[in-house]
N, CA, C and O atoms as a Tinker XYZ file with bonds, in Angstrom:
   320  protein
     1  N     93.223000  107.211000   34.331000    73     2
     2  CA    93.733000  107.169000   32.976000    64     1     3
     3  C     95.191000  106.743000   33.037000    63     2     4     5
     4  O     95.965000  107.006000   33.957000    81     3
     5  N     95.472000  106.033000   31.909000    73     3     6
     6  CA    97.022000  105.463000   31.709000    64     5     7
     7  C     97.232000  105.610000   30.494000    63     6     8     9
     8  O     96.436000  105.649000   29.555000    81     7
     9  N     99.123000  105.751000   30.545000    73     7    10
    10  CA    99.251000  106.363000   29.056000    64     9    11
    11  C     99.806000  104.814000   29.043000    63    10    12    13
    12  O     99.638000  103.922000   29.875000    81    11
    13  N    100.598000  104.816000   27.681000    73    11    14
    14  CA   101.078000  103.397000   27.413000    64    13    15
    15  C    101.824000  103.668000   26.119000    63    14    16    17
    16  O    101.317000  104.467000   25.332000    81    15
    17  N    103.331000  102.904000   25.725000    73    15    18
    18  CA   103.427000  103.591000   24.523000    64    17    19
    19  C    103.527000  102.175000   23.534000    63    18    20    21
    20  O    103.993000  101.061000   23.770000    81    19
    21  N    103.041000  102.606000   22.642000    73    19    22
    22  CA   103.281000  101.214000   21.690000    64    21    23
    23  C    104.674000  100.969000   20.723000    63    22    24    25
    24  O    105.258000  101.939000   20.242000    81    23
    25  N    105.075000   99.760000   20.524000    73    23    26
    26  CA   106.410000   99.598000   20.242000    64    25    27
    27  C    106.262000   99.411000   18.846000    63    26    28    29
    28  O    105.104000   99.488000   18.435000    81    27
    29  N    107.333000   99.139000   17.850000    73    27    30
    30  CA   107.808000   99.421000   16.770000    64    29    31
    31  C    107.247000   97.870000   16.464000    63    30    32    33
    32  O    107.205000   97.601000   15.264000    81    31
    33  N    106.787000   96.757000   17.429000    73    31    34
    34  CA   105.853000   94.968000   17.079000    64    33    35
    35  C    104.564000   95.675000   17.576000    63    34    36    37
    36  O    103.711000   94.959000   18.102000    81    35
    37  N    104.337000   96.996000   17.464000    73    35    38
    38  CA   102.420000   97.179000   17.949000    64    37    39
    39  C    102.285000   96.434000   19.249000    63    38    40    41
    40  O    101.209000   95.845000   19.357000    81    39
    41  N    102.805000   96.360000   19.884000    73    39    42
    42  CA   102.646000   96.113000   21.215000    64    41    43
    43  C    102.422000   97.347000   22.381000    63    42    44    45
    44  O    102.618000   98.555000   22.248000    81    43
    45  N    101.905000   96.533000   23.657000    73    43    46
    46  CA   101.531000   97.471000   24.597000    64    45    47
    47  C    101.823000   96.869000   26.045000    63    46    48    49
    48  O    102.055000   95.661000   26.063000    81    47
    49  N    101.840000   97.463000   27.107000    73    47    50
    50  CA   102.008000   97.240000   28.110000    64    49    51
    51  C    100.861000   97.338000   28.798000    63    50    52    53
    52  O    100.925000   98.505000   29.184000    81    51
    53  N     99.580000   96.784000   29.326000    73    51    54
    54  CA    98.740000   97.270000   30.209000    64    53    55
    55  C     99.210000   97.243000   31.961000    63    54    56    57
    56  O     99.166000   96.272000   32.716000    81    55
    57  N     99.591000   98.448000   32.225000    73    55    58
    58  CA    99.519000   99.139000   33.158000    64    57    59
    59  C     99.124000   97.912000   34.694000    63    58    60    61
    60  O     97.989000   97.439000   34.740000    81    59
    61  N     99.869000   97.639000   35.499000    73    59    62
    62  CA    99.616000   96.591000   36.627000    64    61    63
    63  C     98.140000   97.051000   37.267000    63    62    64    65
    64  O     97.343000   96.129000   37.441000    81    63
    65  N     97.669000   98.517000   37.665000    73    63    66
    66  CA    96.863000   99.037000   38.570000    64    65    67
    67  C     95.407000   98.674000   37.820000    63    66    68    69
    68  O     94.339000   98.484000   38.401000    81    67
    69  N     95.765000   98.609000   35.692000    73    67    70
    70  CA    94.558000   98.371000   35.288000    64    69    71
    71  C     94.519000   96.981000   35.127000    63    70    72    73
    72  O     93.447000   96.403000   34.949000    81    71
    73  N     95.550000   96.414000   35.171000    73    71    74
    74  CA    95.324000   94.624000   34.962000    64    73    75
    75  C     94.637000   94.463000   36.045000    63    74    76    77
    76  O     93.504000   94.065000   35.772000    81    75
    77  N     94.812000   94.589000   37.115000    73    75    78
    78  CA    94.273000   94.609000   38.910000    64    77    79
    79  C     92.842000   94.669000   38.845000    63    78    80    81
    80  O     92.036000   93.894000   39.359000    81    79
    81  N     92.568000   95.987000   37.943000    73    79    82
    82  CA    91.158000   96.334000   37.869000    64    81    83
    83  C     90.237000   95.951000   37.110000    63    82    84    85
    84  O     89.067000   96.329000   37.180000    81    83
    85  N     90.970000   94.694000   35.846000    73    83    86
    86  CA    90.400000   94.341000   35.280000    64    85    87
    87  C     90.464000   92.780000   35.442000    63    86    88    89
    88  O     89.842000   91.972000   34.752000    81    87
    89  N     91.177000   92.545000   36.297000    73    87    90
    90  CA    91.242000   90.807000   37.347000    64    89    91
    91  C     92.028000   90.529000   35.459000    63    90    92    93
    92  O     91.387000   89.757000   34.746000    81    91
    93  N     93.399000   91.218000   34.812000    73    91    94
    94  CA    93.549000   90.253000   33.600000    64    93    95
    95  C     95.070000   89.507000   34.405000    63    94    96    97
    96  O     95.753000   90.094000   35.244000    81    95
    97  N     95.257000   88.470000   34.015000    73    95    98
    98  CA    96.379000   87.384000   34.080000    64    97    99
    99  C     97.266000   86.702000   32.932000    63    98   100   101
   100  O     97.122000   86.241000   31.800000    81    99
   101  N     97.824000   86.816000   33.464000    73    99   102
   102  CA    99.197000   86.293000   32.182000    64   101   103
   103  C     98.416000   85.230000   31.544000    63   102   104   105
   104  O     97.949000   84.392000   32.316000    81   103
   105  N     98.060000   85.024000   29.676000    73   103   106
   106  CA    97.690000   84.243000   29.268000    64   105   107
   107  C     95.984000   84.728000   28.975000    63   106   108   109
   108  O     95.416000   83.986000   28.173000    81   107
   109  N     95.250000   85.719000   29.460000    73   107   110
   110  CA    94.004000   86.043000   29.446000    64   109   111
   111  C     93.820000   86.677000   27.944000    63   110   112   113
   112  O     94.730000   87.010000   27.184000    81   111
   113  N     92.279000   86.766000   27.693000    73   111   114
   114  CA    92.330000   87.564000   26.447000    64   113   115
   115  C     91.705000   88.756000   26.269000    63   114   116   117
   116  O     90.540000   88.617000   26.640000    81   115
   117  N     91.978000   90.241000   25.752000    73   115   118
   118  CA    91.323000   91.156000   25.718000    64   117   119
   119  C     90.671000   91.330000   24.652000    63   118   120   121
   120  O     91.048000   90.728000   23.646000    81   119
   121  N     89.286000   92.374000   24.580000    73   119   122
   122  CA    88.816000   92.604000   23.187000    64   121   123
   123  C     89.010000   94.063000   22.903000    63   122   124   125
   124  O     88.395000   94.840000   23.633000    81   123
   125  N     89.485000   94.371000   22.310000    73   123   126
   126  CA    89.595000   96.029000   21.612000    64   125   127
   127  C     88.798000   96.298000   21.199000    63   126   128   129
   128  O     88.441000   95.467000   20.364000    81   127
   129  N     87.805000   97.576000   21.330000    73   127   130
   130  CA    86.220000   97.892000   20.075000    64   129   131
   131  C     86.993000   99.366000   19.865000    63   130   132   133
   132  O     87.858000  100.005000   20.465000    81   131
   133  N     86.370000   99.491000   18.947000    73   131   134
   134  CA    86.593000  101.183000   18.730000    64   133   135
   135  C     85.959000  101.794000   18.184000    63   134   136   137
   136  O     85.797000  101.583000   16.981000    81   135
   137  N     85.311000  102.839000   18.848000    73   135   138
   138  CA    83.996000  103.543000   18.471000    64   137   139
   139  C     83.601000  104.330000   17.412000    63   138   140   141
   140  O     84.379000  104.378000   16.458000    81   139
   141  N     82.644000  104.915000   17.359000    73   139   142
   142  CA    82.538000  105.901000   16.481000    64   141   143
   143  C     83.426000  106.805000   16.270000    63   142   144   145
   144  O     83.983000  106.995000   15.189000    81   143
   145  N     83.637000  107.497000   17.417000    73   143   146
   146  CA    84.364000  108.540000   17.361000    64   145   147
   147  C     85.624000  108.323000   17.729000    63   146   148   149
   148  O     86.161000  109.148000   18.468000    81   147
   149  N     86.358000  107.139000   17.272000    73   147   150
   150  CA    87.645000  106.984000   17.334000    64   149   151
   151  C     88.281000  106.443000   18.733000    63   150   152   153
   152  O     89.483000  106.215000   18.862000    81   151
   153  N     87.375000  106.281000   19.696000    73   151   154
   154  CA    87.984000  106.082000   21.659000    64   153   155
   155  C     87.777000  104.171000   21.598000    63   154   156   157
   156  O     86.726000  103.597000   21.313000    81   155
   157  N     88.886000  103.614000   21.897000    73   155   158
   158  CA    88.884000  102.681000   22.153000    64   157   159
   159  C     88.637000  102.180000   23.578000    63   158   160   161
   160  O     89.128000  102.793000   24.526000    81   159
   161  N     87.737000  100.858000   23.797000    73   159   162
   162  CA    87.127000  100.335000   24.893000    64   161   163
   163  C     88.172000   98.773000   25.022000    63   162   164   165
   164  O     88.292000   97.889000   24.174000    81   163
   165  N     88.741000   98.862000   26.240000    73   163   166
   166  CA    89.378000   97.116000   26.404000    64   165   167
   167  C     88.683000   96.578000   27.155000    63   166   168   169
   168  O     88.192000   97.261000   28.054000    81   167
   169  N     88.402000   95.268000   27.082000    73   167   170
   170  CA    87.448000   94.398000   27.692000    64   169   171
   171  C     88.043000   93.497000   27.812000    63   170   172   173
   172  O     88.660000   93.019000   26.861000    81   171
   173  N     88.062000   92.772000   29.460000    73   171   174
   174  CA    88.191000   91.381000   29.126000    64   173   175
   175  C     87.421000   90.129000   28.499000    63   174   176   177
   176  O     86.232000   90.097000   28.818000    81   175
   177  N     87.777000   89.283000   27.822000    73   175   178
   178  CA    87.122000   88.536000   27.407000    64   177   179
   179  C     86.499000   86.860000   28.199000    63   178   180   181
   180  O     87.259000   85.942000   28.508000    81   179
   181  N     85.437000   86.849000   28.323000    73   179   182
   182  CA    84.850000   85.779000   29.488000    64   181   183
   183  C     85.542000   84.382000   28.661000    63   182   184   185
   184  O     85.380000   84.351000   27.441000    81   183
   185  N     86.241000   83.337000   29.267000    73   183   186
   186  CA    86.492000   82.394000   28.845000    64   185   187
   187  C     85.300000   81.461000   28.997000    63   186   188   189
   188  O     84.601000   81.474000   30.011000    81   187
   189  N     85.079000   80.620000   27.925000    73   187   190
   190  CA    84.147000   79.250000   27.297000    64   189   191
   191  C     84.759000   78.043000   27.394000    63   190   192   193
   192  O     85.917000   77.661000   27.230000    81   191
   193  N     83.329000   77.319000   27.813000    73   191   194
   194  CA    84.054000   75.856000   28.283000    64   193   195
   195  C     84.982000   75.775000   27.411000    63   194   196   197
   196  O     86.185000   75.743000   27.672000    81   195
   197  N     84.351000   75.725000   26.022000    73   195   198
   198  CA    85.682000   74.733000   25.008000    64   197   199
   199  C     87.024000   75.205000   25.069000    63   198   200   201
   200  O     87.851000   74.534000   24.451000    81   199
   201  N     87.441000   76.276000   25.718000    73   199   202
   202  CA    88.086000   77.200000   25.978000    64   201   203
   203  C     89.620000   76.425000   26.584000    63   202   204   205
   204  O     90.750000   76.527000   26.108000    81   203
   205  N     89.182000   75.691000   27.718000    73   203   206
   206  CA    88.942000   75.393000   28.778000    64   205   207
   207  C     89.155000   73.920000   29.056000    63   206   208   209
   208  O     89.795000   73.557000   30.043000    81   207
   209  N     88.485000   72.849000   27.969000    73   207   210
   210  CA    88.144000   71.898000   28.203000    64   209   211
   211  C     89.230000   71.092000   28.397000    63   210   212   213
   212  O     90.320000   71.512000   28.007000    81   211
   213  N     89.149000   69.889000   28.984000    73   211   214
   214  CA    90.621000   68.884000   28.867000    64   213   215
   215  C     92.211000   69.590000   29.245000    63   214   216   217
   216  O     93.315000   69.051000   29.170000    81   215
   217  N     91.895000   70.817000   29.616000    73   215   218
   218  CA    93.271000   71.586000   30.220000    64   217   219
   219  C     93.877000   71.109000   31.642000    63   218   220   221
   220  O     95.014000   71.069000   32.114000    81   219
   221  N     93.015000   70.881000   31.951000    73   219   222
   222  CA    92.978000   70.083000   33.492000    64   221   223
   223  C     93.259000   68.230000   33.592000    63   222   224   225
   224  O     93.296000   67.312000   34.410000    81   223
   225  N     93.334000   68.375000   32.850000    73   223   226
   226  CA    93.380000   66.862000   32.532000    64   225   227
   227  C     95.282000   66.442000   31.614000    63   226   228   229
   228  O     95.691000   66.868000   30.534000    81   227
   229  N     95.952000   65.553000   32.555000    73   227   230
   230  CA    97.239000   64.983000   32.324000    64   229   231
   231  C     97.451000   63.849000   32.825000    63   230   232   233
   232  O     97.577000   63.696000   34.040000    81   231
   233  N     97.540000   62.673000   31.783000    73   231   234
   234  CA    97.876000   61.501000   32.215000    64   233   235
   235  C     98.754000   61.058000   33.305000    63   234   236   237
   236  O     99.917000   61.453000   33.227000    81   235
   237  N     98.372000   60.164000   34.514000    73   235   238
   238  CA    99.373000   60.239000   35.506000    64   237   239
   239  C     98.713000   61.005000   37.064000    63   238   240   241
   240  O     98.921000   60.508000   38.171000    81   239
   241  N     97.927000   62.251000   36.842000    73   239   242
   242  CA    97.921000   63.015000   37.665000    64   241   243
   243  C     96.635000   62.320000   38.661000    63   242   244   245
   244  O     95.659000   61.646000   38.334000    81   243
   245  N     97.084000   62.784000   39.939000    73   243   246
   246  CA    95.940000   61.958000   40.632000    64   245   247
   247  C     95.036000   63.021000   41.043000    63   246   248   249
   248  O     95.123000   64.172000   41.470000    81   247
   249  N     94.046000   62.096000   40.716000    73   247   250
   250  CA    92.488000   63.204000   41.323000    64   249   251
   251  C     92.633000   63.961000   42.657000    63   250   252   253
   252  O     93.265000   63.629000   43.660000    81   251
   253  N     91.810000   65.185000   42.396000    73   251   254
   254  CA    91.930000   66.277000   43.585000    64   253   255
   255  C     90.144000   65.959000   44.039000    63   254   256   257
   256  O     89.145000   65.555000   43.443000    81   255
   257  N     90.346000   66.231000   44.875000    73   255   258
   258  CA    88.906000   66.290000   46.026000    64   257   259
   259  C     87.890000   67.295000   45.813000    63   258   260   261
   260  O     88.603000   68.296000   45.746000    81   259
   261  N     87.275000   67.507000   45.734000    73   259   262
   262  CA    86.341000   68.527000   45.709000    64   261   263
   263  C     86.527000   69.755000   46.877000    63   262   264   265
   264  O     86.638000   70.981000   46.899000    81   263
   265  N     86.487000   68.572000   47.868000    73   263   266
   266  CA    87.029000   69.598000   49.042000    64   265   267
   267  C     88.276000   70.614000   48.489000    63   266   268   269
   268  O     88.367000   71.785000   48.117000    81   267
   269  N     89.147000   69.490000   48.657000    73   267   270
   270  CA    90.712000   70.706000   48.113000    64   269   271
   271  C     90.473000   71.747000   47.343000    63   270   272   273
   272  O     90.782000   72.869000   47.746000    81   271
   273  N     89.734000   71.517000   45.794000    73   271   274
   274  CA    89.671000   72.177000   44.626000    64   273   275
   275  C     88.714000   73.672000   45.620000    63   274   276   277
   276  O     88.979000   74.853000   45.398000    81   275
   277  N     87.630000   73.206000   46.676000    73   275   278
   278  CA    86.994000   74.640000   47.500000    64   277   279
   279  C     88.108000   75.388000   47.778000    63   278   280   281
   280  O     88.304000   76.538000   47.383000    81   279
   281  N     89.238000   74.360000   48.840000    73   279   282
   282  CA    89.774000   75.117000   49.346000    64   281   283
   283  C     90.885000   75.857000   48.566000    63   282   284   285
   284  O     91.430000   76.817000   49.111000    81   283
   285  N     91.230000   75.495000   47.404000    73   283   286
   286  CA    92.259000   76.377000   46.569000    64   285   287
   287  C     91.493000   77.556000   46.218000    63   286   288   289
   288  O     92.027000   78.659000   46.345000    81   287
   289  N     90.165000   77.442000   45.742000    73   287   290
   290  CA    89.535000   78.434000   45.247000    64   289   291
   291  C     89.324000   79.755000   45.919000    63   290   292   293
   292  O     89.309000   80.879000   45.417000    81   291
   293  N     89.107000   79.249000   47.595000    73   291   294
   294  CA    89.171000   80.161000   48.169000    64   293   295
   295  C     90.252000   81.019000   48.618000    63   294   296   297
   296  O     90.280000   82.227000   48.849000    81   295
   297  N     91.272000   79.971000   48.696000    73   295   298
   298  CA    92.745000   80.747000   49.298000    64   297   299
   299  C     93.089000   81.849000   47.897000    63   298   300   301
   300  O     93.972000   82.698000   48.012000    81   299
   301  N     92.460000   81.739000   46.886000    73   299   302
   302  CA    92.855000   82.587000   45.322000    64   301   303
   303  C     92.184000   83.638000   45.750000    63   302   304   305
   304  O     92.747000   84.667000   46.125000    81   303
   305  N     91.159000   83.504000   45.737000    73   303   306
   306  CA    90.161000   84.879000   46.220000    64   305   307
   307  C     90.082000   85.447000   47.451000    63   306   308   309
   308  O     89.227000   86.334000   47.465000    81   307
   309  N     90.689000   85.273000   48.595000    73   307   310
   310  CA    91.229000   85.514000   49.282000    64   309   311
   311  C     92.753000   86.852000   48.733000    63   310   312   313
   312  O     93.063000   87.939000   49.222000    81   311
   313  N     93.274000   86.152000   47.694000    73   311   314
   314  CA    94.685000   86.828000   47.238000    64   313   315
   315  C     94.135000   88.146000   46.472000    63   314   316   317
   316  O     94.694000   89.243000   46.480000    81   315
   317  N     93.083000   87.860000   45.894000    73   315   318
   318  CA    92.700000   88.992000   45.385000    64   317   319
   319  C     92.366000   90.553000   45.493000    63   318   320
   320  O     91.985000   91.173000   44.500000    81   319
């Protein structure tokens, strides 16, 4: 459990140990539900292609390899 206090803009801090645990990253999106009985659930939210699409893409930039794009992927998850 983590406390958290909210600021005078309704803001919050989520806690580094639960960002960790919830794999969230600067720029990610959460969903708030709140139950019946008043207990709120945070979720991360799964990103969608359209999400997504053409982000990777900048005039100029030269194509990456498939290979490379493995090997970045892995050196990330690796960090994890």
């Amino acid at each position: 459990m983590a406390f958290v206090t909210v600021t005078t803009k309704g803001k919050i801090t989520i806690p580094k140990d639960i960002r960790k645990l919830l794999k969230l990253h600067t720029g990610d999106k959460i969903e708030i539900s709140v139950t019946e009985d008043g207990s709120a659930i945070i979720q991360p939210v799964s990103k969608k292609v359209d999400d997504i699409f053409c982000k990777l893409y900048k005039s100029g930039r030269k194509a990456i390899s498939v290979e490379d794009m493995n090997k970045a992927v892995q050196k990330r998850m690796k960090n994890k």
